[in-house]
N, C-alpha and C positions, 0 to 999 in steps of 0.2 A: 424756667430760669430760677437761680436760689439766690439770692441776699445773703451776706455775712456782714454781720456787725459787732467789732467787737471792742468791748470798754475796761476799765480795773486798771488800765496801767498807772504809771507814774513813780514817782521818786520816793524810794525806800533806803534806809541805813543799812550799812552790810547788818544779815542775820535776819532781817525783815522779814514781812511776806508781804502777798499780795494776792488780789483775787484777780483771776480776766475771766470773759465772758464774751463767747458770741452768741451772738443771737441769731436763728435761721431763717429766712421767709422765703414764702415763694411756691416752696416745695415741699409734699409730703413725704417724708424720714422712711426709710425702709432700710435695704441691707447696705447702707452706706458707712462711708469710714470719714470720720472728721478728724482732723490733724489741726496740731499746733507748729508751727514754725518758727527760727527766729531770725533775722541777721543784724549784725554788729555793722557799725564804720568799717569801711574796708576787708570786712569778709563776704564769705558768703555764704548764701543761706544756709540754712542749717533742722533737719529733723530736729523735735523737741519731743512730741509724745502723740498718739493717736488714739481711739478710739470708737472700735465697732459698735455702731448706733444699735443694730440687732445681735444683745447679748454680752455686749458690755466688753468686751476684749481689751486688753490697750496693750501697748509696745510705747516704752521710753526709750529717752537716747540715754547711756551710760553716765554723761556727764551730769544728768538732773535724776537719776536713779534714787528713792529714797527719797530727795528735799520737795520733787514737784507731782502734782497727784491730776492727774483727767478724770472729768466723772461730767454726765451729760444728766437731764431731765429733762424725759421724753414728752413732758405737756407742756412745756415750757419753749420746746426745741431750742435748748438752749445749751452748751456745751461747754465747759468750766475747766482753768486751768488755775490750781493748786501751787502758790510758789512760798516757800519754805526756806529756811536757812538763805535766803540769798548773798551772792558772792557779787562783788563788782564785773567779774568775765560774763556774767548773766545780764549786763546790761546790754540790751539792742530792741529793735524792732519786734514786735513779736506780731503775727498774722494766723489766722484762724483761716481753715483751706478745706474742701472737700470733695471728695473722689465717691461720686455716683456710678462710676464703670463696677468698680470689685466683685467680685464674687464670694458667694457665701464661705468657699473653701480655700483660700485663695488668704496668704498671709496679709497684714495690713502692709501698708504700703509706707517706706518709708523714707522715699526720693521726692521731690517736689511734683515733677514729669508728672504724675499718675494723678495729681489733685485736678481738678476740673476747677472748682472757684474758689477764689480768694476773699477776705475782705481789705479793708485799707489796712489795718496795722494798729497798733498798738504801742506808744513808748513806756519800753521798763527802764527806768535809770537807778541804778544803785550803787553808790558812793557817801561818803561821812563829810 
């Protein structure tokens, strides 16, 4: 079994940043893929950015290209999301997710389906 837990949200001015952070237990880290998610009030969820534990890889979505950065510390097993320039559309739920199935050659994943656990969530709110 894995644990995610993750913390750093809350309430930023447009332009802010923020840091999030999950934290992994449970399981030892091999060729897995950790993801960031997010959803809004009445959307739905939504890829945000991922990153391959062995090797560092990542895939963002388009619309955070640039302002939001993934980056993990492997003694820490801890896995960090970078939020930059924030916009009010950026405000939602944000959830740390991981996909233990992948394969080493095998692109990251960038659909919910493929993540195996979740944590509870995270509130980002950003508004003046």
């Amino acid at each position: 079994q894995l644990q995610l837990v993750e913390s750093g949200g809350g309430w930023v001015q447009p332009g802010g940043s923020l840091r999030l952070s999950c934290a992994a237990s449970g399981r030892t880290f091999g060729n897995y893929v950790m993801g960031w998610f997010r959803q809004a009030p009445g959307k739905e969820r939504e890829f945000v950015a991922a990153i391959r534990w062995s090797g560092g890889n990542t895939d963002y979505a388009d619309s955070v290209k640039g302002r939001f950065t993934i980056s993990r510390d492997n003694a820490k097993n801890t896995v960090y999301l970078q939020l930059n320039s924030l916009k009010p559309e950026d405000t939602a739920v944000y959830y740390c997710a991981a996909d233990l199935r992948v394969s080493s050659g095998a692109p990251i994943p960038t659909m919910g389906r493929y993540y195996d656990y979740w944590g509870q969530g995270t509130q980002v709110t950003v508004s003046s």
